[in-house]
N, C-alpha and C positions, 0 to 999 in steps of 0.2 A: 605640694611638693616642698618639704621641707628636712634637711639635712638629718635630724636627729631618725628619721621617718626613715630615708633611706637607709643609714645607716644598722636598723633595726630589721630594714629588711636581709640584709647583709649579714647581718650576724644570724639571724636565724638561719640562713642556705646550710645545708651539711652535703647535697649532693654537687656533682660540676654543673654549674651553668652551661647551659644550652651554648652562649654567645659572650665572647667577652669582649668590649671595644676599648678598646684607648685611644682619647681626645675625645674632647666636649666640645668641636665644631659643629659646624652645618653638618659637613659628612659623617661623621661619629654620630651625633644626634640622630640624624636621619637613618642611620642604620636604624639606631636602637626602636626609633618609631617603627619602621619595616618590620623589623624582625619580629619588635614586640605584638604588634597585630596580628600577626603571621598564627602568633600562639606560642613564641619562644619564651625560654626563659632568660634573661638580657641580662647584663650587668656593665654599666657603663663609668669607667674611671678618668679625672680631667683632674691636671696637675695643677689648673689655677682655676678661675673660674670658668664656668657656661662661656663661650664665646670670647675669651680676652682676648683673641687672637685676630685674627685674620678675618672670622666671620662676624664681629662688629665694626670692622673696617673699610665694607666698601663704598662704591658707590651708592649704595641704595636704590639698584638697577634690579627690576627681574626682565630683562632683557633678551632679544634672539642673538645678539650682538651683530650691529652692523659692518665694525669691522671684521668679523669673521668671515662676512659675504665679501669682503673685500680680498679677501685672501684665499678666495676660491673653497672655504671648507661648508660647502653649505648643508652636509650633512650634521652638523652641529649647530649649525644654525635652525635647521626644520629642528630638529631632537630640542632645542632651547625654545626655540616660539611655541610647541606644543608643551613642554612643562609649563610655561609662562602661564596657559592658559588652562591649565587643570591647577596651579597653586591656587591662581584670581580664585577659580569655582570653591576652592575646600578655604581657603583662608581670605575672603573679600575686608573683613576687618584688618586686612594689613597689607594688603597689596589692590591696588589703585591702578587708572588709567594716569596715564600724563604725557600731555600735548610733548613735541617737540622740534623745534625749528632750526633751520640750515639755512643760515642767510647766505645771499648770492650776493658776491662782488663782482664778480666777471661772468661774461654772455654766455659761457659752455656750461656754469654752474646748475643751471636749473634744469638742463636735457639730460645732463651725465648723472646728475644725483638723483632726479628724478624718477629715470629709468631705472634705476639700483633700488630706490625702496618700493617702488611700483613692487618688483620681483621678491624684495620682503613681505609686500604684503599679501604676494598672494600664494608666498610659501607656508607663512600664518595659518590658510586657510579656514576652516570654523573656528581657529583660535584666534583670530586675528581681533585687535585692538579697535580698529579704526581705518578705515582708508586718507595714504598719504594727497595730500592736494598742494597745485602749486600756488604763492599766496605773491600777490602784487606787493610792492612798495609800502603802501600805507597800510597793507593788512598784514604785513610784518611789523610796523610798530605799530598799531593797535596791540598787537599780541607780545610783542619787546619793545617797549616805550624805551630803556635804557642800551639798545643796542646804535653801535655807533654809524649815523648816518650817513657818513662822505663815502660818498660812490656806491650804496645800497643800491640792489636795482630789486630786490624784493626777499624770497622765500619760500621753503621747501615744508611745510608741515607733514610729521608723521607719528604717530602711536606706540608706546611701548608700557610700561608696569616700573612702577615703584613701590616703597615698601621700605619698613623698617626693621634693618637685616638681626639686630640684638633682641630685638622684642618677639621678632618669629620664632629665632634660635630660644629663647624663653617658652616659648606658646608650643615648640615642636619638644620640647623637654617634658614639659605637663602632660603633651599627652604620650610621650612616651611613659610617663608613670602612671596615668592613668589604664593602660594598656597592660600596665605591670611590671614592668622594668625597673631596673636599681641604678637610680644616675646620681655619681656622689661627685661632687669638687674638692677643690683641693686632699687631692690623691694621688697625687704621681708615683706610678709604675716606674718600680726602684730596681727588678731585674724580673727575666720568664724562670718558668719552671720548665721541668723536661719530667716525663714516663721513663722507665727502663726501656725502653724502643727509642729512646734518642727524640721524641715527637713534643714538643712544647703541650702544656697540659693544665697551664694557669700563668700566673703573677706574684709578684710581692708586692704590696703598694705598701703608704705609706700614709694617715691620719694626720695630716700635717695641721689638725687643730689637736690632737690630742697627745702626738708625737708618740704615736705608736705605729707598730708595720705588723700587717697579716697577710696569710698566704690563702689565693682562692683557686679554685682550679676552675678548668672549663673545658669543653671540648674540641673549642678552635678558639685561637684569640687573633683580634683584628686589631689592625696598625691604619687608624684613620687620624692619625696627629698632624695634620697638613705640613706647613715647615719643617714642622719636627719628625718629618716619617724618618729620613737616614739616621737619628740618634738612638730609636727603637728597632730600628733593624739592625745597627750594630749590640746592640744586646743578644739579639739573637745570633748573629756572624762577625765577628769581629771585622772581617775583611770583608765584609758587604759593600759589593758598588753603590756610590750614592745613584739615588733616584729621581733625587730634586734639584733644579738648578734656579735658587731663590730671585726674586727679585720683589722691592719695594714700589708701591706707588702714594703719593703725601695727596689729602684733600687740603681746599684752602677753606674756612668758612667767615663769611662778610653779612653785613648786614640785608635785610632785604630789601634796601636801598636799589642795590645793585643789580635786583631783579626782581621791582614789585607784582608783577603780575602771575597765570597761573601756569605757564609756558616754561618751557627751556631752551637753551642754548645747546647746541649740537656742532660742533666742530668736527667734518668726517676726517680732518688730514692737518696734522700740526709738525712742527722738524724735525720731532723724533719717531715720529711716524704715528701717535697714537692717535685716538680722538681724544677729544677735548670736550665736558660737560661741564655745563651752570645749570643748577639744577637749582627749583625753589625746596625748600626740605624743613619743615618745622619749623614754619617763622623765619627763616634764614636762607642766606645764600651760599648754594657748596659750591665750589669749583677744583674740579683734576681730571685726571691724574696722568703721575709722569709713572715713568718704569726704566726702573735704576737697577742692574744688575746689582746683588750685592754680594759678602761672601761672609757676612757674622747673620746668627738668627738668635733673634732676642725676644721676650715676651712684649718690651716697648722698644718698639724700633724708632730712631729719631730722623727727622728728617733732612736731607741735606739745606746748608742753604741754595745751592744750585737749584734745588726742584721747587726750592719756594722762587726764587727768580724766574725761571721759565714759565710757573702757573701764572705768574702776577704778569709779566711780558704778554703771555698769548692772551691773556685775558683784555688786559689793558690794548689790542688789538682790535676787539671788537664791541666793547663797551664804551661810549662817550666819556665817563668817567674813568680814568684809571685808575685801579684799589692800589694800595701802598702796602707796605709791610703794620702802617700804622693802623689800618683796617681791619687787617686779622683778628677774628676773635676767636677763634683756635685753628691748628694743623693736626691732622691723625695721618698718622701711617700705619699700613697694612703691608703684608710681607703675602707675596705669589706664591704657591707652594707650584709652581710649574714643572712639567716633567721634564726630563733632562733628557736632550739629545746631543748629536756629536757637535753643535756651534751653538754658544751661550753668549755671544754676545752681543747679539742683539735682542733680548730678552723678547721684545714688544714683538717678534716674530714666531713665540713659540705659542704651539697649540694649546687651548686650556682643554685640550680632551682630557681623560681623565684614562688612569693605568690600573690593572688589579696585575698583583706580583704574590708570587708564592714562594716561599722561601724550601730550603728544601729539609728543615722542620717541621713546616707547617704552619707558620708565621706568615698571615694573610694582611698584608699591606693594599690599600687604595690609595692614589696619589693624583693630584691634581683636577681639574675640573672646575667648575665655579658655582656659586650661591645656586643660579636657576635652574642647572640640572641636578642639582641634590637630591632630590625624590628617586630620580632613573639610576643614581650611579650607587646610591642604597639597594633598591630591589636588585641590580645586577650583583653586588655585592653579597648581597645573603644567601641569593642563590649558588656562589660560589661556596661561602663556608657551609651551607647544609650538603655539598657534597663533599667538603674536607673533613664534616664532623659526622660524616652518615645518619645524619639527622632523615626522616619522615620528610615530605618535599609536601610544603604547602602553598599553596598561589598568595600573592602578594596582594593587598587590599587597599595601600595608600592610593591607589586613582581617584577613588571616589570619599577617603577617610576623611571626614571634618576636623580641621585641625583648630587646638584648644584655644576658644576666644569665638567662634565660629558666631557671625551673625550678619544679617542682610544688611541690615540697614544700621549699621556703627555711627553711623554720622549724627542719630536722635540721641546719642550721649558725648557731644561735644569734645571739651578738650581734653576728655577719657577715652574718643572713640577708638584708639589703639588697643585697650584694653577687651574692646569686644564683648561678649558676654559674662567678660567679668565686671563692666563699667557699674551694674549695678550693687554690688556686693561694695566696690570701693566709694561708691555713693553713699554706700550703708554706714560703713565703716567713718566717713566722714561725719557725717549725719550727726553720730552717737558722741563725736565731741567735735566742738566749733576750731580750735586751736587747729584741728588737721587740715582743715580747709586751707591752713595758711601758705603762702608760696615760702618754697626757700630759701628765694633770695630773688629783688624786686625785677630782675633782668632774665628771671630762667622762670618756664611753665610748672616745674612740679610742685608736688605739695608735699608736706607735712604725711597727709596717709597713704600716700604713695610710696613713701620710705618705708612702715609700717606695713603695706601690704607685699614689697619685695620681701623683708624679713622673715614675714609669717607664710607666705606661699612661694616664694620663685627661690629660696634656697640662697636669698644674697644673705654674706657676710661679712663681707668689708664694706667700710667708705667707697671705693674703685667699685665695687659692685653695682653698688646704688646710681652713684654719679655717673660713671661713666657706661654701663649697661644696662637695669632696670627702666634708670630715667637716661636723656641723652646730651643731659646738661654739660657735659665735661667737652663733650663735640659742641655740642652749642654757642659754649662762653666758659671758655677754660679760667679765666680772669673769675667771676662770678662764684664759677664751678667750687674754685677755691677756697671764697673768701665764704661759702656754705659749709664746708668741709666740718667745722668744731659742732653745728647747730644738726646736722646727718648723725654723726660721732656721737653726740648724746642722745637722738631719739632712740639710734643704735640698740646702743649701750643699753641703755633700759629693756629693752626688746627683749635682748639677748642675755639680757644677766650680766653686763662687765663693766668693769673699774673705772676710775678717770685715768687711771694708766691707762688704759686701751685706748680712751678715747682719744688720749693723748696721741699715741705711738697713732690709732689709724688717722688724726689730723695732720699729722707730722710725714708719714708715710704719703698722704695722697695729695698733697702740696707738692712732692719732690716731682710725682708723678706730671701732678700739671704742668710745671716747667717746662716738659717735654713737650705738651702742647701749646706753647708761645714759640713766634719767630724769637732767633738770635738775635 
């Protein structure tokens, strides 16, 4: 999957495409897998890169979400722990079990939370992770040697899926092309077209490497831009009611100091009501998130200092060591594309069901939902536009579809096992010169051909491509991230054919960027 590739497919089309998506999320993506297995003809537009957004922002959760069973919607809860458990099956190279623990400081903690995930797990049912168990004192720090011990009286273990949410949105991209599909970046859909019937009937985008705009048709085009759905529907309506009513949530990432072992922290109830995760993740320790109404949407949202105070407060709550702001070795934030109802202000109270909206052009919007029902809120999705586009109605096949990377046992290719059945090709690829083996910087896991292999197959093209979604260095150690930035910039360059102006403007450019991920 490489830009010039698509681009080529693209220009050969003369008839309308089948399906046209805009955004290169989880959801977008996920369509275009759907549809494109299905036997569509796909064509998928994303005005920055694969995933800059939202979907390489989260937690790194494939989760039923607990607090959703708190909030009584356990019908999204069951529809989440049964995707959980058909992603595990098609993509086990990237999504994992991982322990998770609810330390109890008071007597009521261990019957009230106990009984709660008892009833998750056996909503789970054949999908289920693991059974929850209650764990004594000392077999809570066994399992969180760093969890703070005045007044512990023990611990709640229970089961859920993790996963690396940019590297999937990567791997669900492949095999959308694989499948046949046209997924271009840097594209942004610059206005719709309209038929004499008034009925939307393609795009203008925009080649924002080559600085050219072409016009494509299609049969139905979809509106999967998460944050950005209300700026595409006012394309279409100017007076479009908004749909989204956004909100932010910041991670903190510390060293693995904070939580050596292979466990996590589980906070079910914190003061702004959300939960609260420490989660081990790549050598590192993540901790969030807050949920901050906000009312600007930006491609890098910044974070407050308020929600870096409250992560480090709740944290320093239950950790013997308190982290400091001096700890941070990066914050990301990620923006909610939440659906909007008549009270916003308490964000952490809104559903992440997911909406399909029809415009009354024909302008097919999906809004809201989250990373692990992606799969179900695509096939509901397509099957909406093959009745908007009177397409042939074919059954959906992602349940059982291997997604790109697909392998049992990833773990016999170590610190490539993310890569999954591509580990060995990039073993190859190192093999054939010693120099790629090399790290990019003595503090971050990637290497030299891993830069090389985003270039030549995942469609990266900027520095931010590499750093902060190929590899996950920029989350990692934004400090590091940076000072690799000129040493990325020239294997680039080379790569791709350009200048030391480029490499300049993209070292210059993605320094600005990391800023955004240091506290103030």
């Amino acid at each position: 999957m490489n830009r010039e590739e698509m681009l080529g497919r693209i220009s050969e089309r003369t008839d309308p495409w089948d399906m046209l998506i805009i955004g290169g999320g989880a959801t977008g993506v996920g369509i275009a897998v759907d549809a494109a297995s299905r036997g569509y003809d796909v064509l998928l537009l994303e005005q920055n890169d694969f995933g800059k957004g939202t979907s390489s922002r989260s937690t790194k959760l494939i989760h039923g979400g607990v607090r959703y069973l708190q909030q009584g919607n356990v019908s999204l809860v069951m529809e989440a722990l049964r995707e959980r458990g058909i992603l595990r099956n098609n993509a086990p190279h990237l999504v994992h079990d991982l322990a998770f623990i609810v330390p109890n400081y008071d007597w009521w903690e261990a019957p009230f939370y106990g009984i709660g995930l008892k009833v998750y797990d056996m909503l789970a049912g054949r999908y289920g992770f693991g059974p929850s168990e209650i764990l004594t004192k000392d077999e809570t720090l066994e399992r969180i040697p760093t969890i703070k011990r005045d007044g512990l009286r023990g611990g709640i273990v229970y089961y859920d899926g993790q996963f690396d949410d940019a590297r999937l949105l990567i791997n669900l991209a492949r095999t959308a092309s694989h499948q046949g599909a046209a997924l271009l970046n840097y594209a942004p859909v610059v206005s719709l077209t309209r038929g004499g019937d008034g009925f939307i009937n393609g795009v203008i985008f925009e080649d924002l490497e080559a600085g050219t705009e072409h016009r494509t048709r299609s049969k139905v085009v979809i509106n999967a831009t998460g944050p950005f759905a209300d700026h595409i529907c006012r394309m279409d309506d100017s007076n479009a009611l908004p749909l989204i009513s956004p909100s932010q949530g910041i991670h903190l990432v510390f060293d693995k100091s904070f939580l050596p072992g292979e466990s996590a922290i589980m906070v079910p109830h914190t003061k702004d009501g959300r939960v609260m995760f420490a989660i081990p993740y790549l050598g590192v320790t993540l901790v969030g998130t807050t949920d901050t109404p906000i009312f600007k949407i930006e491609l890098e949202p910044r974070p407050m200092p308020e929600e870096i105070d409250f992560i480090l407060e709740t944290a320093g709550e239950y950790l013997e060591k308190d982290p400091s702001r001096e700890d941070i070795l990066s914050v990301f934030t990620g923006i909610r594309p939440l659906v909007k109802t008549g009270d916003e202000k308490n964000t952490a109270a809104l559903s992440r069901d997911h909406i399909i909206h029809i415009s009354n052009s024909g302008l097919l919007t999906i809004a809201g939902g989250k990373w692990t029902t992606y799969r179900l809120m695509a096939k509901l999705c397509v099957n909406y536009a093959l009745s908007l586009a009177g397409l042939e109605s074919k059954p959906c096949v992602t349940k059982q579809l291997n997604i790109h990377g697909f392998h049992k046992t990833p773990e016999k290719f170590g610190e490539l096992a993310l890569y999954g059945s591509d580990a060995p090709a990039i073993q190859d690829l190192m093999r054939a010169d010693p120099t790629r083996k090399e790290r990019l910087h003595p503090e971050l896991p990637a290497r030299v051909g891993e830069v090389i292999w985003a270039v030549r197959f995942e469609a990266a093209r900027t520095v931010d491509d590499v750093l902060a979604r190929r590899t996950r260095s920029l989350l990692l150690n934004a400090r590091a991230a940076s000072e690799t930035a000129p040493k990325v910039a020239s294997i680039m360059a080379k790569e791709l054919g350009h200048d030391h102006k480029w490499e300049k403007e993209q070292t210059e450019s993605f320094r600005r960027i990391s800023k955004l991920y240091l506290p103030e």
